[in-house]
TORDREN-763158 format. One record per residue (C-alpha): residue in one letter; residue number from 1; x, y, z. Coordinates in steps of 0.001 Angstrom, whole numbers, always signed. Layout:
BEGIN
["a", NUM, [X, Y, Z]]
...
// end
This chain:
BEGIN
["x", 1, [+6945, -31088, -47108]]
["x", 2, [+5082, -29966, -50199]]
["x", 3, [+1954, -27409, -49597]]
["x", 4, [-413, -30637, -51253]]
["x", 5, [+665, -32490, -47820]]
["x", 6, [+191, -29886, -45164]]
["x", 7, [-3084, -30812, -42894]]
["x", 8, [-5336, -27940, -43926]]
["x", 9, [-5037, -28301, -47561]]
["x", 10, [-5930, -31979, -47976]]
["x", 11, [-9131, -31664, -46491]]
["x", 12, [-10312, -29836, -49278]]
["x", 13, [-8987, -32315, -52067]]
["x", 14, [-9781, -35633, -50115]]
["x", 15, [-13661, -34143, -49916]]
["x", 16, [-13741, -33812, -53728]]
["x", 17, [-11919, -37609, -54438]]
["x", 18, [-15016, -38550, -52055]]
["x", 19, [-18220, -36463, -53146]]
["x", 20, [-19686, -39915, -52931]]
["x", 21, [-19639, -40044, -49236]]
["x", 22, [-22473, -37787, -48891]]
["x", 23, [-24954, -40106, -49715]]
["x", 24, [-26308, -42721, -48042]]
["x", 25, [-26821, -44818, -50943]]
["x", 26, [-23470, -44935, -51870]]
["x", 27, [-22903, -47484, -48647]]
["x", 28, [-19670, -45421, -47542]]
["x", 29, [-19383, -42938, -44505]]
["x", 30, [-15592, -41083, -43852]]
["x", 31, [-14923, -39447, -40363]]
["x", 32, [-12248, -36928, -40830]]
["x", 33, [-9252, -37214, -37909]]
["x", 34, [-8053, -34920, -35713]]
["x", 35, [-4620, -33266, -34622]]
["x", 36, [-3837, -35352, -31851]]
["x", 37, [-1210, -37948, -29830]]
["x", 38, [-1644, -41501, -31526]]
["x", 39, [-1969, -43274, -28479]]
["x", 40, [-4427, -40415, -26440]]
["x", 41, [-6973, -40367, -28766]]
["x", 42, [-10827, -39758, -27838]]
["x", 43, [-13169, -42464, -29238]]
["x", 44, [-15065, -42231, -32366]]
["x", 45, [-18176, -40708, -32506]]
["x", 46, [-21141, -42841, -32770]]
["x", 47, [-24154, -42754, -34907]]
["x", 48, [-26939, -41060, -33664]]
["x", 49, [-29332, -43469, -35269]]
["x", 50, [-31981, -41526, -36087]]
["x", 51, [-34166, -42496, -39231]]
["x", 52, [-32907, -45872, -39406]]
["x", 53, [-33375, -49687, -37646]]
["x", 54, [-30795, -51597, -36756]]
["x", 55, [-30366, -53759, -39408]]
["x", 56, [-29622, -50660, -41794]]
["x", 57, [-26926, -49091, -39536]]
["x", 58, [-25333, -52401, -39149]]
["x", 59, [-25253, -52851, -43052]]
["x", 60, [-24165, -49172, -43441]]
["x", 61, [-21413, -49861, -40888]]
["x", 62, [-20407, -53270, -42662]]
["x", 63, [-19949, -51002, -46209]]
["x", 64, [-18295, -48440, -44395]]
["x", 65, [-14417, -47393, -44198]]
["x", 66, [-14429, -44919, -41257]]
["x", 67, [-11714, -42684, -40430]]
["x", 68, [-9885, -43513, -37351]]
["x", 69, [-9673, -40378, -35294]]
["x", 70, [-6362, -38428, -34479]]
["x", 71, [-4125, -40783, -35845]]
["x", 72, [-2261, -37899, -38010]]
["x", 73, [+1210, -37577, -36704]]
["x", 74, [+2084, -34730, -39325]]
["x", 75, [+4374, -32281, -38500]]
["x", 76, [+3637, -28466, -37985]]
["x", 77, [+7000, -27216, -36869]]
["x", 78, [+8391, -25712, -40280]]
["x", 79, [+12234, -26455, -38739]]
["x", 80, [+11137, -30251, -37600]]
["x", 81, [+9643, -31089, -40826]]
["x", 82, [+12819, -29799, -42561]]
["x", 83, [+14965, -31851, -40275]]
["x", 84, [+12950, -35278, -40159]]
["x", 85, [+11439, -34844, -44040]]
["x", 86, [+14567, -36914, -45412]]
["x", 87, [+14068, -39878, -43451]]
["x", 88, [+10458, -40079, -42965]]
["x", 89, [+7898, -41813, -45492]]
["x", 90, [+3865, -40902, -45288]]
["x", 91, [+1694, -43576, -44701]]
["x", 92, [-1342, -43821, -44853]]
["x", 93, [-3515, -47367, -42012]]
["x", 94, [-6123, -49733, -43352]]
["x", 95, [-7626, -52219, -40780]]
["x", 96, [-10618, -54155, -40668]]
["x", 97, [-12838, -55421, -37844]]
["x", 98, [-14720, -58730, -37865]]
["x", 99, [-15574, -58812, -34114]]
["x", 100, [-15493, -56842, -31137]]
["x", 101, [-16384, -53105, -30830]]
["x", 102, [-15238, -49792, -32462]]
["x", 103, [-13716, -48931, -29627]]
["x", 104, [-10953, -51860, -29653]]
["x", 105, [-10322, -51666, -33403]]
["x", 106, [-9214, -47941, -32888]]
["x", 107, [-7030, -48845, -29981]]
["x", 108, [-5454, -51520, -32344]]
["x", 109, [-4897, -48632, -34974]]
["x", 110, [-3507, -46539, -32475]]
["x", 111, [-1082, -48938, -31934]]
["x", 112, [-296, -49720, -35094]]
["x", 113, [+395, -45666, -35970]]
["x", 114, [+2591, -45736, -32600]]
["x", 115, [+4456, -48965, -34126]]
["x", 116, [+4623, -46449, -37893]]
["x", 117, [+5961, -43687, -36078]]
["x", 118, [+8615, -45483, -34150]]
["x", 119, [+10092, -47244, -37154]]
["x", 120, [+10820, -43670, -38841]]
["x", 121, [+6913, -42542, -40617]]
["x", 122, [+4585, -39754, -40809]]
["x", 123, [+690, -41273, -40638]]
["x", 124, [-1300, -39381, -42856]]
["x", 125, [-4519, -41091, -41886]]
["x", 126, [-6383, -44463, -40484]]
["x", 127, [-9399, -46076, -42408]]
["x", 128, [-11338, -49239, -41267]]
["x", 129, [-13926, -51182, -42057]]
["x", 130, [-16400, -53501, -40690]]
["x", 131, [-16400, -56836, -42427]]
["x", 132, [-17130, -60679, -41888]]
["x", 133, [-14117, -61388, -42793]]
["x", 134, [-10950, -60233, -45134]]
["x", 135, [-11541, -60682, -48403]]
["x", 136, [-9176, -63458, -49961]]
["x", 137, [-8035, -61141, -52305]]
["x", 138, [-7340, -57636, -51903]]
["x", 139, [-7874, -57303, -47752]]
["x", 140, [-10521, -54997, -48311]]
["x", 141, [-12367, -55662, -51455]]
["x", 142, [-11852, -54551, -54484]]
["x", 143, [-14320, -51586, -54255]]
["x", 144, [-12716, -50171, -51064]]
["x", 145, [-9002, -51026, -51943]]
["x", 146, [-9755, -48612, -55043]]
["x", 147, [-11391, -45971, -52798]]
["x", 148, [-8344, -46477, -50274]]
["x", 149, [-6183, -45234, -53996]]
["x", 150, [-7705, -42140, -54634]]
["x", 151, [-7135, -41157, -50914]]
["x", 152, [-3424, -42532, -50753]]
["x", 153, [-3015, -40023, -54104]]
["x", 154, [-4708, -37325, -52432]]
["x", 155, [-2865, -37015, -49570]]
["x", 156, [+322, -38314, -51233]]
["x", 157, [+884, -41069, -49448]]
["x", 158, [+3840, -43405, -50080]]
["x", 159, [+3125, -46946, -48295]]
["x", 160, [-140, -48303, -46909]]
["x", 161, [+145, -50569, -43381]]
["x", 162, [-2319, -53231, -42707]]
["x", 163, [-3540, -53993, -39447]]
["x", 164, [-2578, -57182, -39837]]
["x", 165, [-294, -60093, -41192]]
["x", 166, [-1578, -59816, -45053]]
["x", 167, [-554, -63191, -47131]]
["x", 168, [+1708, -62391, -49817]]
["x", 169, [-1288, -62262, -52532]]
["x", 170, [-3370, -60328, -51098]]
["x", 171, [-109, -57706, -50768]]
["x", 172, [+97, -58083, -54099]]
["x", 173, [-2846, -57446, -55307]]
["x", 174, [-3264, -54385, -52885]]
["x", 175, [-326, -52723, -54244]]
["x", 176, [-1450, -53687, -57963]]
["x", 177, [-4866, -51156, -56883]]
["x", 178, [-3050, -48635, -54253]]
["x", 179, [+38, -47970, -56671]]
["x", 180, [+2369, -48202, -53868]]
["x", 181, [+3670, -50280, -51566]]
["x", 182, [+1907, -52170, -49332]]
["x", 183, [+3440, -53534, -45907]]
["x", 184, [+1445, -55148, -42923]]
["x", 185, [+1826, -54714, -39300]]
["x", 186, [+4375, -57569, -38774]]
["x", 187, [+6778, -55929, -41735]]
["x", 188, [+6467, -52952, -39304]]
["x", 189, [+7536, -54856, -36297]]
["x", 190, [+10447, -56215, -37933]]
["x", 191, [+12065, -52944, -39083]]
["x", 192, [+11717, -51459, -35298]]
["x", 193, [+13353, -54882, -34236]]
["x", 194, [+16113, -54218, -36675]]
["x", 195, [+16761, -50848, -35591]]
["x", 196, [+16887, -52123, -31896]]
["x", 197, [+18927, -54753, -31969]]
["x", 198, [+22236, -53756, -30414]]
["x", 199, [+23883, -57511, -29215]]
["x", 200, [+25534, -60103, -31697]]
["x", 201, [+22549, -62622, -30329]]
["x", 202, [+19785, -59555, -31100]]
["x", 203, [+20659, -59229, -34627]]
["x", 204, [+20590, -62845, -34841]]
["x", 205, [+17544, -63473, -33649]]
["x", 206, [+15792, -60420, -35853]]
["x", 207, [+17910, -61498, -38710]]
["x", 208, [+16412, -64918, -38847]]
["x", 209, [+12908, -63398, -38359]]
["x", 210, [+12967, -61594, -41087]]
["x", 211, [+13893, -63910, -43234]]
["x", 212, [+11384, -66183, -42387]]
["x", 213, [+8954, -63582, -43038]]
["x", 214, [+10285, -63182, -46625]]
["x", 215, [+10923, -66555, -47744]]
["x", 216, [+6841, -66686, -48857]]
["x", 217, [+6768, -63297, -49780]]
["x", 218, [+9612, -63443, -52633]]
["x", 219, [+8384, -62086, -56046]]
["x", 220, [+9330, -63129, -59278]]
["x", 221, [+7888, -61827, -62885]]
["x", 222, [+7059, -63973, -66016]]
["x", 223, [+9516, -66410, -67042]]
["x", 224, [+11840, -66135, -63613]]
["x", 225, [+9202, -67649, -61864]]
["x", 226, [+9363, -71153, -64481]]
["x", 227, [+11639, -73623, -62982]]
["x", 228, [+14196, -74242, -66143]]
["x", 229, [+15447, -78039, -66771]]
["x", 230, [+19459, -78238, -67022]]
["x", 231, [+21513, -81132, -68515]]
["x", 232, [+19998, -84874, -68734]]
["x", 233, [+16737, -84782, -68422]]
["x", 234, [+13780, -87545, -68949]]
["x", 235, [+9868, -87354, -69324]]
["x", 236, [+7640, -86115, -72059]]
["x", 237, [+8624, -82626, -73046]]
["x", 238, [+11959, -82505, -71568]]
["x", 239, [+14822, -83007, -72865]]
["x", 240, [+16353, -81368, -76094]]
["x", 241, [+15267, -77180, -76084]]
["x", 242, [+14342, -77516, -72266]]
["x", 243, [+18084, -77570, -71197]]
["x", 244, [+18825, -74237, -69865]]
["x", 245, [+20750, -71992, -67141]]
["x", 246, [+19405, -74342, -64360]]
["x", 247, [+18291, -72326, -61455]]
["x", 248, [+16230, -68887, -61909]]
["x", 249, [+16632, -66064, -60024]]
["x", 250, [+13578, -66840, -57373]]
["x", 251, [+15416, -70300, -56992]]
["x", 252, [+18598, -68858, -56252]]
["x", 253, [+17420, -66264, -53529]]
["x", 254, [+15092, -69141, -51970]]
["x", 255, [+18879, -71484, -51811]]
["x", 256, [+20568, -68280, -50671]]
["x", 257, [+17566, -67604, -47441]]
["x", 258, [+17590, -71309, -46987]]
["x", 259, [+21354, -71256, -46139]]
["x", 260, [+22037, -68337, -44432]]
["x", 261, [+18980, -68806, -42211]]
["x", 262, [+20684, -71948, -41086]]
["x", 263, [+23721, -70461, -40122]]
["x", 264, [+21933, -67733, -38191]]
["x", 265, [+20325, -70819, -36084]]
["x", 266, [+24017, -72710, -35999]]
["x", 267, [+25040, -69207, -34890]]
["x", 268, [+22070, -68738, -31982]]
["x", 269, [+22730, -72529, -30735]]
["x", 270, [+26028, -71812, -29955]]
["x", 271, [+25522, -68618, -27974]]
["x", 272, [+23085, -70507, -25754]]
["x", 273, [+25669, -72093, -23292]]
["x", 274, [+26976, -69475, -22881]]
["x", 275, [+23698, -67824, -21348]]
["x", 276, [+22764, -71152, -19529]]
["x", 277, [+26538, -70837, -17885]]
["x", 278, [+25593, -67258, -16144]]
["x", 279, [+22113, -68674, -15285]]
["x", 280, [+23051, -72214, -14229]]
["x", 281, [+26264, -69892, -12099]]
["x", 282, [+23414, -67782, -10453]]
["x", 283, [+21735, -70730, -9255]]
["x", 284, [+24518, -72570, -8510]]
["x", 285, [+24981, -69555, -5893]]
["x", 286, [+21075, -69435, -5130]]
["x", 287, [+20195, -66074, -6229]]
["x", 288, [+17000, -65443, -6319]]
["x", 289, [+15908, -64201, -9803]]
["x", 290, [+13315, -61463, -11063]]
["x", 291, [+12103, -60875, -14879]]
["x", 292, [+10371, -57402, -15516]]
["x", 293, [+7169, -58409, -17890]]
["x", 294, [+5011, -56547, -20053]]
["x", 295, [+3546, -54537, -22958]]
["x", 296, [+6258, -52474, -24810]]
["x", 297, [+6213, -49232, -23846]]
["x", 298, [+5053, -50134, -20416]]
["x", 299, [+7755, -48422, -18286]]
["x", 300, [+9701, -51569, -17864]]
["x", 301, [+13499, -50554, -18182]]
["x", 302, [+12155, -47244, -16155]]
["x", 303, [+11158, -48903, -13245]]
["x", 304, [+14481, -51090, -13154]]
["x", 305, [+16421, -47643, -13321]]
["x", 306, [+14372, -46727, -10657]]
["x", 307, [+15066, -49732, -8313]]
["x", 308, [+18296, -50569, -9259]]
["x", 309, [+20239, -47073, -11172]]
["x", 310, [+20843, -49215, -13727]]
["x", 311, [+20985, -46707, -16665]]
["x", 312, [+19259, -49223, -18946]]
["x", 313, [+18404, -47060, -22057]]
["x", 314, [+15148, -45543, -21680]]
["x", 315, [+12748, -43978, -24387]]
["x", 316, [+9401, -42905, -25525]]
["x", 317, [+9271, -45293, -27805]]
["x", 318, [+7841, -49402, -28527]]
["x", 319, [+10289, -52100, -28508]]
["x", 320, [+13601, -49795, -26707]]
["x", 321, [+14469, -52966, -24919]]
["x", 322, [+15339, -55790, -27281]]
["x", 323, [+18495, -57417, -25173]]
["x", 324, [+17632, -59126, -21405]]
["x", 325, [+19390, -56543, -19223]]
["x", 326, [+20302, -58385, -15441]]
["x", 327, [+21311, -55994, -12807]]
["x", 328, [+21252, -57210, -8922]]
["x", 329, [+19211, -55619, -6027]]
["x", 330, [+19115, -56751, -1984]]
["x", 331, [+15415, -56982, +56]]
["x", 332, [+15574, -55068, +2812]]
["x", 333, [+17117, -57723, +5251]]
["x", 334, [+20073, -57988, +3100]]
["x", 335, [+18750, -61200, +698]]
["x", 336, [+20812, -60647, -2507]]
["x", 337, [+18510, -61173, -5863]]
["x", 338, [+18613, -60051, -9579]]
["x", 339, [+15916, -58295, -11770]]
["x", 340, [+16016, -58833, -15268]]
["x", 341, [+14269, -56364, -17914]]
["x", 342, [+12937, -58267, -20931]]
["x", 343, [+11515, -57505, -24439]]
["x", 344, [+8393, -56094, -24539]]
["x", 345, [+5257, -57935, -26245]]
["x", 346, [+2302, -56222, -28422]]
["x", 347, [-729, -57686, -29446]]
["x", 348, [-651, -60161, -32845]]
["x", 349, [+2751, -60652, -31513]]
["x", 350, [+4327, -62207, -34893]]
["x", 351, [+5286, -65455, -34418]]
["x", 352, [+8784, -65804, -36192]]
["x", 353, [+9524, -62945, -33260]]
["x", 354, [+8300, -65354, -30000]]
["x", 355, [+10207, -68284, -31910]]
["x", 356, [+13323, -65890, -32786]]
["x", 357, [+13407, -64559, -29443]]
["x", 358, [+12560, -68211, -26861]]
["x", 359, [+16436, -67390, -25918]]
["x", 360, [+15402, -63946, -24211]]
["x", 361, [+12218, -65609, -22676]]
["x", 362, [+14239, -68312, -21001]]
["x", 363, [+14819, -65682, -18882]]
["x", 364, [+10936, -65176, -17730]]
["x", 365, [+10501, -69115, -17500]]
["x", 366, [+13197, -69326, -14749]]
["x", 367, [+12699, -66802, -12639]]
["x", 368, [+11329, -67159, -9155]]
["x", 369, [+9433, -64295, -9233]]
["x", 370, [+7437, -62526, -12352]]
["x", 371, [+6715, -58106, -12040]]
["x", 372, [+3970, -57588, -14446]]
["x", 373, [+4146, -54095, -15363]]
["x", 374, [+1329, -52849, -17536]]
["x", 375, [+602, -49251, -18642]]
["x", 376, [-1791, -47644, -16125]]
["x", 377, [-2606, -44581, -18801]]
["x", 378, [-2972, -47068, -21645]]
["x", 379, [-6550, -46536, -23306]]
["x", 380, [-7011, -50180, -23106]]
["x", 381, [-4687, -51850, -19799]]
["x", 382, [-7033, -54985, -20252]]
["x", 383, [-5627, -55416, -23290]]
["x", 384, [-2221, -55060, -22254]]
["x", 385, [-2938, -58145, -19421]]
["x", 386, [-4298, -60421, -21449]]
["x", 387, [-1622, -60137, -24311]]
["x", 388, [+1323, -60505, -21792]]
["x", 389, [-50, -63232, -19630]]
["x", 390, [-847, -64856, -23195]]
["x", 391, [+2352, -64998, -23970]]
["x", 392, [+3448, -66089, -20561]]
["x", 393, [+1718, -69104, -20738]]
["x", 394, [+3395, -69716, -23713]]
["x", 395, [+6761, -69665, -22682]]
["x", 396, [+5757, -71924, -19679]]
["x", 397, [+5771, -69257, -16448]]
["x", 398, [+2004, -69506, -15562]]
["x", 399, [+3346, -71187, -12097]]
["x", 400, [+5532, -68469, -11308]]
["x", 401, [+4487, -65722, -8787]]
["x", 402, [+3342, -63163, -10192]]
["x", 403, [+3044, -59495, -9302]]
["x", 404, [+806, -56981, -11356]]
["x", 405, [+2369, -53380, -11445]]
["x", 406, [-56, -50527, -12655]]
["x", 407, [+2954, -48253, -13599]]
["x", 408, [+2641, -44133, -14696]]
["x", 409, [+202, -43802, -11973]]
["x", 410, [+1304, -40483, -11660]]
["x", 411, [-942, -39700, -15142]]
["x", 412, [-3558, -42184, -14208]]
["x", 413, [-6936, -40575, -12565]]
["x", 414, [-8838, -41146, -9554]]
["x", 415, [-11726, -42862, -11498]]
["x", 416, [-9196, -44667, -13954]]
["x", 417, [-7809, -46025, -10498]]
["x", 418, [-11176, -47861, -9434]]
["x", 419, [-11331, -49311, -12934]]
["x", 420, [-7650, -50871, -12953]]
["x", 421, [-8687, -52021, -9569]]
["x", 422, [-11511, -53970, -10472]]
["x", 423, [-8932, -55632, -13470]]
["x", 424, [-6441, -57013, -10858]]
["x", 425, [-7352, -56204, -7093]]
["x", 426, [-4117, -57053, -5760]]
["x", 427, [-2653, -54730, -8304]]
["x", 428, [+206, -52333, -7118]]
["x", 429, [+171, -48876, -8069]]
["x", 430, [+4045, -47489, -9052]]
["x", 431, [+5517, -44178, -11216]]
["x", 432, [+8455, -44702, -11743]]
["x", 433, [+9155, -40962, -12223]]
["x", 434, [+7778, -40043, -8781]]
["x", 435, [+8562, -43225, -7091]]
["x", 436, [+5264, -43942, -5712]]
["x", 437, [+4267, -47563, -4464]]
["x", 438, [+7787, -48541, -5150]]
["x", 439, [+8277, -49223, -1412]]
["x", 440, [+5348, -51441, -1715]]
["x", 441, [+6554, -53563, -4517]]
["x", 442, [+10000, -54066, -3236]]
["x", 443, [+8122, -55235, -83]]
["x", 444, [+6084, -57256, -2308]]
["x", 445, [+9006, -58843, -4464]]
["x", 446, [+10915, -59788, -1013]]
["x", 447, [+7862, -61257, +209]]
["x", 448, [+7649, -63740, -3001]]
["x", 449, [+11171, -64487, -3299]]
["x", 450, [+12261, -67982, -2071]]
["x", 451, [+13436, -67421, +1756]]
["x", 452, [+16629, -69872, +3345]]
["x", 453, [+14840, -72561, +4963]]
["x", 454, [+17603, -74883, +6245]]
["x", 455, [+19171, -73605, +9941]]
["x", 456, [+22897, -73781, +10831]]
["x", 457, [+24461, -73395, +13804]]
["x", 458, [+28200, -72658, +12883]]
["x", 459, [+31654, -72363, +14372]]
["x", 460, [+33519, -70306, +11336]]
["x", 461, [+37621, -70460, +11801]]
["x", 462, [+38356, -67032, +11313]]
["x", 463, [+40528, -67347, +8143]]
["x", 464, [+37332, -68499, +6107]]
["x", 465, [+35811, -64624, +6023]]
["x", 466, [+34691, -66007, +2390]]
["x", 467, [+32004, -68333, +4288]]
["x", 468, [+30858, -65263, +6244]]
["x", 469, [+30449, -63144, +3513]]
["x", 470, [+28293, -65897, +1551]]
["x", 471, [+25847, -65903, +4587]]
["x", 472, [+25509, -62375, +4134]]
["x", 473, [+25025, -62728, +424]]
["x", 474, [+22689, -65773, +224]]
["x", 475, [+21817, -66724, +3466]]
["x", 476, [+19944, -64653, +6362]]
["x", 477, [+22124, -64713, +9444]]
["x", 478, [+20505, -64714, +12751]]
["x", 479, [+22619, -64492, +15288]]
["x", 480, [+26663, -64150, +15714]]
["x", 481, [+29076, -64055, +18515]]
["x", 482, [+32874, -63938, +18593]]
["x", 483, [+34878, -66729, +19966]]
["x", 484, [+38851, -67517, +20169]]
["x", 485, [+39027, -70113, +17714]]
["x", 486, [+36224, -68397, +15496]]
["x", 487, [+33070, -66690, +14403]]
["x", 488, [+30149, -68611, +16265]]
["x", 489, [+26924, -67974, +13233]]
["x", 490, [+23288, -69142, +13317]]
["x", 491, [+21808, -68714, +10188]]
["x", 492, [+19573, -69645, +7405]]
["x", 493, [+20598, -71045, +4327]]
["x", 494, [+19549, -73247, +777]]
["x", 495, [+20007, -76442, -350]]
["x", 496, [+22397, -75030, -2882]]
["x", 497, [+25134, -74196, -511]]
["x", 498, [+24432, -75933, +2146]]
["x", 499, [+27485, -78680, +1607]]
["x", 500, [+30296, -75808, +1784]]
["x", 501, [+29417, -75427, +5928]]
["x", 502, [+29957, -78682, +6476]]
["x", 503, [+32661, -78938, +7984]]
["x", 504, [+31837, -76015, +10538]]
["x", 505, [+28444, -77135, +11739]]
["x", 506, [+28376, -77174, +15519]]
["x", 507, [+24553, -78686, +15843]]
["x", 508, [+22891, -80713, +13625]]
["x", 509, [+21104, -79182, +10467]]
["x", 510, [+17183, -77815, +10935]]
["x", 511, [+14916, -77349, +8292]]
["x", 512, [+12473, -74707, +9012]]
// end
């Protein structure tokens, strides 16, 4: 890293770029960031409001691009920035916020430079701005956009991220004022999908998002944009002089998207029965299943290590999980079930990646049970709720059972505690690191799970040790005594394989 980019020089050269932000009258206000985690960042500091009515500070605040505290991620380890420096591109965060408080616009930058930093980036710094609404052209306005240029060439920044899904003009005309390029927060997304993806179906699924993500966004220059008339042609001024190559370029890469993205859906379609074989086979047997919910990063695949030493991969990092892992677990009096550990969600969620990936979320919609598990040390956990159960509605599971998880409460405070408590009362508190309140949410799961509710009273020859051992499995056996001509069982079973006993019933079937 060059001396220009290290964190104590810039300061200096950013403050001359914006001399202008000392006065008041030029409309504009910068708060420098700190050195600091992305996601444990302090709030901004307010204004003090001294000297001025409200309608002033809310006009200075509308004109303003403030400075997003700690969001720089640079590095100060002379050995790590050699090592990481080749693969690593500076950015620098733009959002704006129409609504809400400060306070929720940082937490969405936050996010955002957590999102930069897992797809491979350095973040220089975060600016926002308070507007009514995007402007239709350059995001920000031209005024700011330009502004946002002289600090992206101070600090010498390669790539600007919006906070948001920008339309492919207004990405263009960013980059024509900014100088270089300009990606949005569901480009960002993508990339950390396609790093993720480890399964034929993954890369699939982010393959075919992505491409529906560029198909709008392809760019073509003078002349290769002009559709060019080949062989007979009618109408006034066609004809002779108009007859050319055919297709341009744009036109060819718009045939070439179109085609491959329908073999990538051919391709999906046929690995779905497949997956509905192993779930219609699970319920064919009646096991109970489990899907693991919640914001990436969460502590999902943890807490599934934890319960069931799965060795899913496990990482400091947002999206880890991209392929449904199922592993099986028992309740404590011996009902077999399975847990499965799904993608993680995020707020503004693109939605080529909830389309791309319905074939993972099949897996929430049929399960008999739902474990929420949202990030107790999260600056904003209501956040994190309402995004997920969003999203659950979505894929049809509002029905299901549902049990909220407050996970890492091993970093969450006493205070913090009463405030997750008055989210979600009936909230369990888990850390998956210490294993506290796991007891109580295995209790909880066996509680929710579906119980046998048809009674047989069986006579069991003693060559048929299979039947036995399916009681065990996915029944709950009551009682059992050894006779000479077989194994004499009362127990409780489903509907689902309730016709292979028939034979050995002794007393008529009960349904509890």
């Amino acid at each position: 890293m060059t001396e220009s980019n290290l964190p104590g020089d810039t300061d200096d050269v950013v403050a001359r770029v914006l001399a202008s932000a000392d006065s008041k009258a030029a409309g504009y206000s910068l708060f420098r960031s700190g050195s600091a985690q992305a996601l444990q960042a302090e709030s901004a500091e307010s204004h003090d409001g001294e000297g001025h009515d409200g309608a002033q500070l809310d006009r200075e605040d509308r004109n303003a691009l403030r400075r997003v505290p700690s969001l720089s991620t640079e590095l100060e380890d002379v050995t790590e920035v050699e090592y990481r420096q080749l693969r690593l591109e500076n950015v620098v965060l733009i959002g704006l916020y129409t609504h809400g408080t400060v306070a929720d616009a940082e937490n969405s930058m936050r996010e955002l430079a957590a999102l930069a930093e897992t797809a491979g980036a350095t973040v220089l710094d975060g600016l926002m701005q308070r507007r009514s609404k995007p402007d239709a052209s350059t995001y920000l306005g031209k005024g700011k956009a330009e502004e946002v240029a002289g600090i992206v060439k101070a600090m010498g920044a390669d790539t600007v991220i919006a906070d948001t899904e920008l339309a492919p003009s207004q990405r263009r005309a960013l980059e024509d004022v900014v100088k270089v390029k300009v990606i949005d927060r569901t480009a960002v997304i993508l990339d950390i999908f396609s790093q993720h993806a480890k399964s034929r179906e993954g890369k699939a699924q982010v393959e075919l998002a992505q491409l529906e993500y560029l198909l709008p966004r392809l760019r073509g220059w003078g002349d290769s944009m002009s559709r060019q008339a080949g062989g007979q042609v009618g109408g006034a001024g066609a004809g002779m002089g108009s007859r050319g190559p055919g297709e341009t370029k744009i036109e060819l890469d718009r045939r070439r998207i179109h085609t491959r993205m329908s073999r990538l859906r051919k391709q999906i379609l046929e690995m779905k029965p497949a997956r509905e074989a192993k779930r219609a086979n699970r319920k064919r047997n009646a096991v109970p299943s489990v899907a693991i919910v919640g914001y990436t990063n969460a502590g999902k695949s943890s807490l599934l290590n934890r319960i069931t030493r799965a060795g899913v991969l496990v990482e400091n990092s947002l999206f880890a999980t991209l392929d449904a892992t199922v592993r099986k677990s028992t309740t404590a009096d011996g009902r077999l079930y399975t847990l499965t550990d799904t993608v993680g969600f995020v707020r503004n969620l693109p939605h080529q990646l909830v389309e791309a990936f319905r074939s993972t979320l099949e897996e929430v919609a049929d399960a008999d049970v739902i474990v929420h598990v949202v990030d107790g040390s999260h600056p904003d956990p209501s956040s994190q709720l309402s995004t997920v159960r969003e999203v659950i509605g979505e894929v049809g599971a509002r029905e299901i059972p549902e049990v909220v998880v407050f996970n890492k409460s091993d970093l969450i405070s006493d205070d913090d505690r009463l405030v997750l408590r008055g989210l979600w009362p009936q909230g369990i508190f888990v850390s998956a690191r210490s294993g506290e309140g796991i007891e109580e949410l295995l209790a909880e799961i066996s509680d929710l799970l579906p119980r046998p509710g048809i009674r047989l009273d069986l006579l069991i020859p003693y060559e048929h040790g299979d039947l036995i051992a399916l009681l065990h499995d996915q029944g709950q056996v009551l009682a059992t005594e050894y006779a000479e001509t077989g194994t004499r069982v009362t127990a409780l079973v489903t509907a689902e394989i309730q016709p292979q006993f028939a034979d050995f019933v002794v007393l008529p079937a009960v349904t509890d």
